[in-house]
N, C-alpha and C positions, 0 to 999 in steps of 0.2 A: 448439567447432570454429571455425577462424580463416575470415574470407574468404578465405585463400585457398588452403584447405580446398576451401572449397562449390563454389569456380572450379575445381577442378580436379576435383570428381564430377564438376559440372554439363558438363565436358569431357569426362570421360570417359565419361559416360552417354549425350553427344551422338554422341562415337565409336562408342560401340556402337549407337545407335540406325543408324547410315551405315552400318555393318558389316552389319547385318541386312536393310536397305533392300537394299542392293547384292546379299545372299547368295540376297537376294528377286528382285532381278530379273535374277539370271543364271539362278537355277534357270526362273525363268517362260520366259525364253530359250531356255533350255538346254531345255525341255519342252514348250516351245510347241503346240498341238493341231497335226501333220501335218497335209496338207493330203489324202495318200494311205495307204492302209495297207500298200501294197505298193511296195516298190520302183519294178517295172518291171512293166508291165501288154501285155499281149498285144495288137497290132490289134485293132479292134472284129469282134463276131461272132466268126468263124472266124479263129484264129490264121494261117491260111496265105491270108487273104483279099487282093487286091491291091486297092492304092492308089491313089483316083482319080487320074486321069491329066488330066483335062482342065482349063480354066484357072480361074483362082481366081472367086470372084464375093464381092461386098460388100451387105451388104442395112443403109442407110441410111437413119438418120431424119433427116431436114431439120430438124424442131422442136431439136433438141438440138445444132446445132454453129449456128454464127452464119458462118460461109462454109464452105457446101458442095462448090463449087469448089474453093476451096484443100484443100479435106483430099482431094478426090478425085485431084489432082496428085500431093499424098503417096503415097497408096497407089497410083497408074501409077508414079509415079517410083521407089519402092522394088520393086515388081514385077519392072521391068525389072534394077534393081541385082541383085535376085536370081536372075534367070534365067528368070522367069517371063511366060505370056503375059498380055495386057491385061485388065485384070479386067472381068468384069460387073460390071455395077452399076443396081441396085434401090433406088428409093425406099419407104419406105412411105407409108401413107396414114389417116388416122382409121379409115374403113373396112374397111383390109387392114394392120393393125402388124407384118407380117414374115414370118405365116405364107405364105400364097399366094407371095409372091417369092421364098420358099424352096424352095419347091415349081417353082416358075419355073426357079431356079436349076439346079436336079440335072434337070431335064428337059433342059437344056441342059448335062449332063455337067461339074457344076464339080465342083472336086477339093476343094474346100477353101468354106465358106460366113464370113464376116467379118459377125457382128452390131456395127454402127454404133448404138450409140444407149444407154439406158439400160437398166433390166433387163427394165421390158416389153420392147423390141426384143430382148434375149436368151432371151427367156422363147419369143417368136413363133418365134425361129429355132431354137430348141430343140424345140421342138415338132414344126416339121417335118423336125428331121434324126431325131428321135427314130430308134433301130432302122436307120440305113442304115450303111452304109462308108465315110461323108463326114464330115470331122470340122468342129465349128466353132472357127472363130478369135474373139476380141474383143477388141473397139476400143471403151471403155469411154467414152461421156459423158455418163451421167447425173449422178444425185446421189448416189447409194447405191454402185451397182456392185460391190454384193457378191462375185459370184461371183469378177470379177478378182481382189479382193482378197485371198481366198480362195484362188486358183491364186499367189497371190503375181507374179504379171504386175508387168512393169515398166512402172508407171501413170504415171509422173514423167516418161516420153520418148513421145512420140505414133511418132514413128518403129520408135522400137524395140519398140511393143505391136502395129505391122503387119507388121517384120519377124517378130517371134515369131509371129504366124498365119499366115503366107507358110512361115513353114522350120521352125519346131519344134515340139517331141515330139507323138506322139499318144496319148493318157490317156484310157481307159475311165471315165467318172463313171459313178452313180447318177442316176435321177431320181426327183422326187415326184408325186404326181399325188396332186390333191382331186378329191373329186365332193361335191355337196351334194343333198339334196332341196330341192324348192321347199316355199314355205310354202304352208298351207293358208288359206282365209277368214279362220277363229279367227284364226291366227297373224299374219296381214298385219294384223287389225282392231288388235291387240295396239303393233305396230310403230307405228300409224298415233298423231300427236298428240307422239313422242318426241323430244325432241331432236336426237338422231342419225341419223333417221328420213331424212332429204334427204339421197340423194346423187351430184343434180347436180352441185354447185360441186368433190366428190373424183373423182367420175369425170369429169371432165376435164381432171385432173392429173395421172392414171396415164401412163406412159410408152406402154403399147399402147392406150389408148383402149378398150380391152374391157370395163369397168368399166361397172353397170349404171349408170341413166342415171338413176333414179327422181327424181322432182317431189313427192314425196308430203307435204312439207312450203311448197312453194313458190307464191307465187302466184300468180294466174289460172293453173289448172289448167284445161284445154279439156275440157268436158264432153262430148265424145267419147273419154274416153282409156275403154281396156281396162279390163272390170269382173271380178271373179270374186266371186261371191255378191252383188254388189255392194259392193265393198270393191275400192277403187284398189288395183290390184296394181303399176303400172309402176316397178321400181326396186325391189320389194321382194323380189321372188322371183331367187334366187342363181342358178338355170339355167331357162331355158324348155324347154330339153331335157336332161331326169332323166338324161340317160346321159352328158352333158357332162362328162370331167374335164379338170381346169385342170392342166397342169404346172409344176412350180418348181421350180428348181435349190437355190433360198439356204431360207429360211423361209415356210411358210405359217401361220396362227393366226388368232385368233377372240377376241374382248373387246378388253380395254385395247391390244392389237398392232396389232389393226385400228382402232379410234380413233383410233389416231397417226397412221396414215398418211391417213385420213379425213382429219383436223383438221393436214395438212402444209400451209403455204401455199406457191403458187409463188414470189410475192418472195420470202419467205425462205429457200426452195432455192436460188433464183439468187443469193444474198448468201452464206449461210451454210453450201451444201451439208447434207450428210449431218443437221448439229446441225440443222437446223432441224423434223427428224424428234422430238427428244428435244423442242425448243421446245413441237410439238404436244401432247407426251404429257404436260407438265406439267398441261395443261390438264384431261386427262381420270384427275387421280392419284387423286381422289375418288371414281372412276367406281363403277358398279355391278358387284355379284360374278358371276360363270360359275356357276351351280348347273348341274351335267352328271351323267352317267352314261361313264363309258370304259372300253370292251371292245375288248379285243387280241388277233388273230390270230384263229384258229379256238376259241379255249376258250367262247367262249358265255360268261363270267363278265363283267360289270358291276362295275364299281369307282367310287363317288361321289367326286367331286369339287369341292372350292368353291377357285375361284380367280380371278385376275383378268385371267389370260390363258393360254392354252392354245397351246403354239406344235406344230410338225413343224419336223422341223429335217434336211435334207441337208448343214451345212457347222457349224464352230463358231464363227467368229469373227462380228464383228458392228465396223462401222466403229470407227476411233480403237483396234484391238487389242484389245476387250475380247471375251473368252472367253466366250461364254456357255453353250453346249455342250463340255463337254473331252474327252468323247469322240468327238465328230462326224466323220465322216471320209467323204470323196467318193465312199468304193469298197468301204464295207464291207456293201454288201448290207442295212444297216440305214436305219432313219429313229428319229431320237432324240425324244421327245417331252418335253417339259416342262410343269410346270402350277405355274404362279408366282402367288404369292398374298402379299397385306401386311395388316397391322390396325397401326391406332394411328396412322394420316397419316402427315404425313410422315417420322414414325419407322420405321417398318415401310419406305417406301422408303429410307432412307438405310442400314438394316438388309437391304435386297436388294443394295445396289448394293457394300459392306461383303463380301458373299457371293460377289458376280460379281468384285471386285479379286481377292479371294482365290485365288477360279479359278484365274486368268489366271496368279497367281503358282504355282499347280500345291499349293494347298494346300485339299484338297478333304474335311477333316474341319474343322467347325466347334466350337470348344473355346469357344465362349457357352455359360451355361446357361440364358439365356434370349433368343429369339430372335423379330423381329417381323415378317421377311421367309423366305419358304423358296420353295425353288425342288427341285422333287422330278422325279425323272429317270427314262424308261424306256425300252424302247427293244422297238421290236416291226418285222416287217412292214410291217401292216397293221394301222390301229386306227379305231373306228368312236367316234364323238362326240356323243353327243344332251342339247342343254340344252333346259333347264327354260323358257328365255325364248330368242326369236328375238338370234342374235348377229351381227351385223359379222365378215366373213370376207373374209380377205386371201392372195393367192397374192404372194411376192418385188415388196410392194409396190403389187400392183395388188388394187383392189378388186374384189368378185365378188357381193358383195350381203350381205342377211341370208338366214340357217339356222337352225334347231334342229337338223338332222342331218347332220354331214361325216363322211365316208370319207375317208382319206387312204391311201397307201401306197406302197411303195419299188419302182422298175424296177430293178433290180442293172446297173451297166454297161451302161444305155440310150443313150448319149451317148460320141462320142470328142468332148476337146477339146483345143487346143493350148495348150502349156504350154513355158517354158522350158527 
């Protein structure tokens, strides 16, 4: 065969390899996970229910914009372009991340509530519209800011993400809600000594500042702090009150999901945004396995599980386009669960992430015959989580402490929000 023979497979093979690239990612285009499953969705609650009337309000986190002034400009100056009267406006605070000025907010008859900030501050605001006839808008500045991305909001124009909460559609979402039990003695003594065990330096990186606070690794510890059996409990126990559920809009999970966002640093969200999320998780790619038990809905059956991260999932996308859920959808009355697991280092991740392109490109049967990453999918209500070792547990970024035991489950259409 002559050279130039081989030049022109090697041309032609290149051709086709672009052919297939391309067919690859119109069809991922062309198939992309919806963001709804329905077209056009009814007012919240009561299809014939009426729409707030009164004037718009914004619930602002100062932490997250570097002049608050000038964005508060923006949103009066567009207000009035649109016809609307002078917005409230609510700061939050370490102590109150969004809930209570939400609450603030509709006692003073707003029509429309504007989360300012990152997904903690959405998560707060969400909480308190939970169940009402008031929808939210967002005005996305964190680092993550899932859920915009997810409504496909136009993030690229600040103007145009306040006019879209000011004048457009209203869209029934789902929500998620965790509840965890607290640890017991045994469990906390367990916790105590670990690595991962401190987490001051992440709860106070979360967006809502909700995040338990614990010292449990950190020094001079004040030998006054709260004992149970005597065994330092502060920081280890996920709720002080067992009836607490946390809501999330994007993903909640437990293991390696929650390590990541543990191990985010803040310079490098303020450098690197969203990446600096994966930055963390490099860290913890060795980590330890999820040995669980997971029971779904009412059947009482237990299914074992060893993974490396357990997620809930209300949307499917995840920053940078990648699909991780491709069924996921805002309004389907579902919460998707995942339980993702690797062997063999870093082979087994380059073999998960190999899985997730795939996705995304809408090709959801794997033709390996052997495989070192698997990502196994289900999809329930409500499902109940009990691991073997106390885990790191995470609601859309914010930390909520260690558990052996999460509840999670789906509100169908708890939520109106504006969407384009």
């Amino acid at each position: 065969m002559t050279w130039e023979a081989w030049v022109a497979l090697a041309a032609l093979v290149l051709a086709l390899v672009a052919v297939g690239i391309g067919l690859m990612t119109w069809n991922a285009v062309r198939n992309r996970t919806p963001t709804f499953s329905l077209e056009e969705h009814a007012t919240p609650g009561n299809g014939d229910a009426k729409h707030p009337v009164g004037p718009p309000a914004v619930v602002f986190n100062p932490s997250k914009s570097a002049d608050g002034e000038a964005l508060r400009q923006l949103v009066s100056q567009t207000a009035a372009d649109v016809g609307l009267d002078e917005p409230l406006w609510f700061e939050t605070t370490v102590d109150d991340p969004g809930l209570g000025q939400t609450r603030a907010a509709l006692e003073q008859g707003a029509s429309v509530v504007i989360a300012a900030g990152g997904d903690g501050t959405v998560r707060a605001v969400a909480e308190g519209l939970a169940g009402t006839a008031v929808p939210m808008g967002l005005l996305p500045l964190g680092t993550g800011n899932l859920l915009a991305r997810n409504l496909d909001l136009p993030m690229a124009d600040q103007r145009e993400m306040v006019a879209t909460a000011f004048t457009g559609r209203n869209r029934t979402m789902d929500l998620g809600w965790l509840r965890t039990e607290p640890l017991s003695a045994a469990e906390a003594e367990k916790v105590r000594g670990r690595e991962d065990a401190s987490t001051a330096r992440s709860s106070e990186r979360t967006d809502s500042g909700e995040a338990a606070e614990g010292r449990f690794n950190d020094p001079a510890v004040p030998a006054d702090d709260e004992r149970r059996g005597g065994v330092l409990t502060e920081g280890l126990l996920a709720d002080e009150d067992p009836d607490k559920e946390h809501v999330f809009l994007v993903i909640a999970g437990l293991g390696f999901d929650a390590a990541m966002v543990a191990g985010a640093d803040d310079e490098l969200k303020a450098k690197l945004g969203w990446m600096a999320y994966f930055v963390a998780g490099v860290q913890h790619l060795a980590g330890r396995k999820i040995h669980a038990t997971v029971e779904m809905g009412i059947s009482g059956r237990s299914e074992p599980i060893t993974a490396r991260t357990i997620l809930f999932a209300n949307v499917g996308r995840l920053p940078g386009g990648v699909v991780l859920f491709p069924d996921a959808q805002l309004d389907d009355g579902w919460l998707d669960i995942a339980a993702i697991d690797t062997r063999g280092g870093l082979i087994g991740w380059a073999d998960l992430l190999r899985k997730v392109t795939m996705q995304g490109f809408g090709i959801r049967k794997d033709l390996m015959p052997y495989s070192t990453g698997s990502i196994e999918f289900r999809r329930s209500h409500d499902v109940t989580v009990r691991t073997e070792e106390p885990e790191r547990v995470q609601v859309d970024g914010d930390l909520v402490g260690f558990a052996t035991t999460i509840y999670a489950r789906v509100e169908k259409g708890g939520l109106i929000v504006r969407t384009v």
